[in-house]
N, C-alpha and C positions, 0 to 999 in steps of 0.2 A: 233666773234672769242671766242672757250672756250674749255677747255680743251689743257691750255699748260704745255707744262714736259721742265726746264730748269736746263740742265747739267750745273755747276759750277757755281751754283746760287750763291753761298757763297761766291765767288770773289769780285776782283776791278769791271770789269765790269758786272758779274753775280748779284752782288747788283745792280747797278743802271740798270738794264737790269728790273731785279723781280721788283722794286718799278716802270718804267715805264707800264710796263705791267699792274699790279695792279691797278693803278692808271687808265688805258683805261679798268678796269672793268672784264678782263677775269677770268676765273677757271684759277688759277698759282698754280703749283705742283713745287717743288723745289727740283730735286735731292739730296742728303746729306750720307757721310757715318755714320754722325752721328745724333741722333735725332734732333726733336728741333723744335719749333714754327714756323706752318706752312710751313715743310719739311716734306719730304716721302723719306724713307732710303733706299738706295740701294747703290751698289758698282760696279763702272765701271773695280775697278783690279779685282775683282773674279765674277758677272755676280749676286753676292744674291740682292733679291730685284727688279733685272728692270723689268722683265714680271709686276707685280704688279705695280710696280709705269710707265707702260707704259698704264694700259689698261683704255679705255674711253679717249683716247690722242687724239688729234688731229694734235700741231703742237708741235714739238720738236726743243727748241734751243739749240745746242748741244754748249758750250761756255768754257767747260770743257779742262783743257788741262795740261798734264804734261809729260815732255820730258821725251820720251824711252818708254811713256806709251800709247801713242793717238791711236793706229792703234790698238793695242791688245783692250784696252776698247772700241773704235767704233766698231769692231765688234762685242763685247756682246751685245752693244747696239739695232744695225742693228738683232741677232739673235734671240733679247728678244724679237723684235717688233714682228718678226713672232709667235715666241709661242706665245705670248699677241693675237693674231690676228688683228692687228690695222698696218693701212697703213699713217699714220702721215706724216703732209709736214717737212723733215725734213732740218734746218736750221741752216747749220754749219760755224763758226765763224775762218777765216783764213786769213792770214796775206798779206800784198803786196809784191811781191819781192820772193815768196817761190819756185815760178820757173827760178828766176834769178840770186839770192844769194845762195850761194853752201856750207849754216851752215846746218850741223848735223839737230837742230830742225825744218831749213825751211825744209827739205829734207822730213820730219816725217808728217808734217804739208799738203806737196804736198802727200804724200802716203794717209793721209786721205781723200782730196778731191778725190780722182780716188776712192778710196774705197767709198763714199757715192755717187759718182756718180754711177757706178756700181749697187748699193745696190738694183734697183729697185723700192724704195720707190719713189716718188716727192719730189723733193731736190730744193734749193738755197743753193747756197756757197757766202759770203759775206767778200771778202780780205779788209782789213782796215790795214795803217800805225799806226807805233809803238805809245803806251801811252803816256800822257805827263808825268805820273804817274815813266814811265818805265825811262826816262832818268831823274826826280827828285831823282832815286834809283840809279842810274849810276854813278852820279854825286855825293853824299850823300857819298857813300863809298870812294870817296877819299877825305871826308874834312878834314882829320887830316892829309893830304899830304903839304907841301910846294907850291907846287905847283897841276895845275886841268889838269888830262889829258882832252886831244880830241883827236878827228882823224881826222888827214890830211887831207883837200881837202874833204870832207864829210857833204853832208845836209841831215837834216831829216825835217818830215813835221808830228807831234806830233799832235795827238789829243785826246780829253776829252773823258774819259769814256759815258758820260752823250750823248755827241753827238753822238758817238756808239751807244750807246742803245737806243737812238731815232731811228735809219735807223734799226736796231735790228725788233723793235716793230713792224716798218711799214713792213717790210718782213714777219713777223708773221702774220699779217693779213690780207696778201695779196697770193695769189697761188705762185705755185712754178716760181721760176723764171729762174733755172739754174745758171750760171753765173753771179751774179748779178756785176754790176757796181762797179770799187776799190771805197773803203771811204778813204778820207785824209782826214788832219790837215787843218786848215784855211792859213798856209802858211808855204814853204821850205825853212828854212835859213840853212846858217852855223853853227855846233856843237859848234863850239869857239863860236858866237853870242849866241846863247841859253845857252850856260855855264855861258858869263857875265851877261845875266839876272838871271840864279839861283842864283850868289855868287851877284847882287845887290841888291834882294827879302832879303837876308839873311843880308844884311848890312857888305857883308867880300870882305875883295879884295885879291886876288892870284894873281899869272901869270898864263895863259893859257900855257901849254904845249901840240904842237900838234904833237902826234906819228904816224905815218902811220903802217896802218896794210896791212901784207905782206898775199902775195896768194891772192887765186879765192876771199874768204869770202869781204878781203879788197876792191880787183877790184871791185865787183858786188855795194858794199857800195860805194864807188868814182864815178863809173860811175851812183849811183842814180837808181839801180835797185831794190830798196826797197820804190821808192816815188812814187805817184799817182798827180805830179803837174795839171793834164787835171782834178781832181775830187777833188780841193780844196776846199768840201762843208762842213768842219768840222766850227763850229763859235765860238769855246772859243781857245783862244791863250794861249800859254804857258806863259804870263803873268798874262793872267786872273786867270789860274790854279795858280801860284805862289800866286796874293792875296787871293783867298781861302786857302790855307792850311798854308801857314808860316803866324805864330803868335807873 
């Protein structure tokens, strides 16, 4: 494999994405709006830069993402590839649950798959459950509360960037796949349970507070339309993640 172009290299997962990559040896091209060791500039809001930073491509991890943005930037993308002349397997990184959860972003997130499906190119779409990363920040913003919210009757199945960008890598070097297989977390617990592990990593005790969220978004989250329990092949627990990063 060589000559790869990865959108949102500069991320949670776009970094451990580029250094797995790197590390199995290929040409890595790092999208970036801005310069910088070993990145190639270009801009997914206004389209400067990708024909160039597309040509001699061959697989595109499209990993890049920012709400209200995804569908207008995938298509510069998809448009550059054509002036570039390069037909790249392109490999775009989407969430579990985005056609069963009824949030704004999942909604953005499903427009993009139909759209790289469409596109013509050879594609893989790879849905994986939420970061662990993503509810250490969830959680984080209410520590100067009294108390920690949750949500009601709510499991998530969290998993490591690092293991992401493992199955990432392996789709990169493998043909198109279409639809690839959901990635989860190593296991679905309760949001109350994963909160008493973040505030016991951190040495603090709260009470748990759990809110129930009303509407579609809440139901889809209750009935578990955002977990992938059949594809539990993630292997770092949200503990493991807690001893890495709290110091």
């Amino acid at each position: 494999m060589s000559g790869v172009l990865v959108t949102g290299g500069t991320g949670r997962l776009g970094g451990a994405l580029v250094a797995q990559l790197r590390a199995a040896g290929p040409d890595v091209r790092v999208l970036s709006r801005r310069p910088g060791e070993q990145r190639i500039v270009g801009d997914l809001d206004t389209g400067a830069g990708l024909v160039e930073a597309l040509r001699g491509v061959e697989v595109v991890v499209h990993a890049a993402s920012r709400a209200g943005h995804d569908v207008a930037g995938t298509q510069r993308l998809l448009d550059a590839a054509g002036r570039a002349g390069v037909r790249p397997h392109l490999v775009y990184v989407s969430i579990v649950g985005v056609d069963r959860v009824p949030m704004p972003y999942y909604r953005e997130k499903l427009a993009v798959e139909r759209l790289v499906e469409g596109s013509g190119l050879p594609w893989t779409v790879q849905r994986i459950t939420q970061f662990h990363a993503l509810l250490d920040q969830v959680f984080s913003v209410s520590r100067w509360l009294p108390v920690l919210p949750v949500l009601a009757g709510t499991d998530f199945q969290p998993i490591d960037v690092r293991d992401a960008a493992g199955r990432l890598v392996a789709l990169a070097g493998a043909g198109p796949a279409g639809r690839a297989p959901d990635l989860g977390g190593p296991q679905v617990r309760p949001m109350a349970e994963l909160a008493a592990a973040w505030l016991a990593a951190r040495g603090r005790r709260r009470p748990r507070l759990a809110l129930r969220l009303p509407g579609g978004i809440g139901r889809g989250y209750r009935e578990g339309g955002h977990l992938a329990p059949e594809h539990a092949d993630g292997r770092i627990t949200f503990e493991d993640y807690l001893a890495m990063v709290v110091r």
